[in-house]
N, C-alpha and C positions, 0 to 999 in steps of 0.2 A: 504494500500500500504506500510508503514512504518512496518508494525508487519512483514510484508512475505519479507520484504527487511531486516530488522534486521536480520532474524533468516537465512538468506540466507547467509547473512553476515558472523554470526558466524559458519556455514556450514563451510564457503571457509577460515576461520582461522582455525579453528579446525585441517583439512587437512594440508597445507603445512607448515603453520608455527607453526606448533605442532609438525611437523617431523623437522626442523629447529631449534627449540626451544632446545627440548634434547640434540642437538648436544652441546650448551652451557652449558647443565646442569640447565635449568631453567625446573620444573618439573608442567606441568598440570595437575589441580585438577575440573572437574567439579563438581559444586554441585546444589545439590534442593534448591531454593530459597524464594519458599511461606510462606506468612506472615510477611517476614521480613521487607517489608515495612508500615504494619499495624500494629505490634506488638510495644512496646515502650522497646527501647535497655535500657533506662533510669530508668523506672519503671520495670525490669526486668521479662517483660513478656514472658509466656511460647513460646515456636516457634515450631506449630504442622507442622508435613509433609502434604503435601497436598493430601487431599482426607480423612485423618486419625484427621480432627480437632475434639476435646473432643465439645460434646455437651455443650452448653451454652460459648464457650469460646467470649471473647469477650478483644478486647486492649483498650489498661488502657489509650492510647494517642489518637492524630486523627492529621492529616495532616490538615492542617487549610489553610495553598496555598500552590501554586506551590513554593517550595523547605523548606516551614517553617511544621516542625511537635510540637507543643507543648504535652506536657508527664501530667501527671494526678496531676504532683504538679505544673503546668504552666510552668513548662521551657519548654526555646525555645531552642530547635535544630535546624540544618540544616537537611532538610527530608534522604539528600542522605548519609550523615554522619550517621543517625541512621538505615539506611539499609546497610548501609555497616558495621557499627560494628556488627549487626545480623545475616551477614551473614558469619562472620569470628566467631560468637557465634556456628553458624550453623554446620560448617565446620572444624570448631578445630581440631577436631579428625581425619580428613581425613589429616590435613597439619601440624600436630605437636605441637598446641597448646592446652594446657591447658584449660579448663572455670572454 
């Protein structure tokens, strides 16, 4: 119920206040997000598109609970902090950043 509510969600954003949005000048970028919560932002692990992961890849981290990921030298991040810098790793290119 939650997954077809989510995406339903971002449906009915997408639409009006995407048209809304531009009007300010704030510009939407969506992007592919797979692995970037498996992969270690920390450990600089590779980030495959989904569907295209390299044989044997495997992240160097692992999510140990709900919001803690530790990375392959023990540090502890916050899980959503290291998805989110992956996904800004991800998407660089489409918003103007560097990696």
């Amino acid at each position: 119920m939650n997954r077809s509510l989510n995406h339903w969600c971002l449906a009915a954003w997408t639409g009006n206040e995407l048209l809304q949005s531009t009007q300010y000048g704030i510009r939407f970028v969506e992007t592919e997000e797979s692995y970037t919560s498996k992969a270690s932002f920390l450990d600089n692990d590779s980030l495959p598109t989904f569907g295209k992961s390299p044989e044997g890849w495997q992240e160097s981290g692992q999510r140990v609970k709900r919001g803690m990921y530790r990375t392959a030298n023990n540090w502890y991040i916050n899980a959503d902090c290291n998805g989110a810098a992956n996904i800004l790793l991800k998407s660089g290119d489409n918003i103007g950043i560097e990696s």
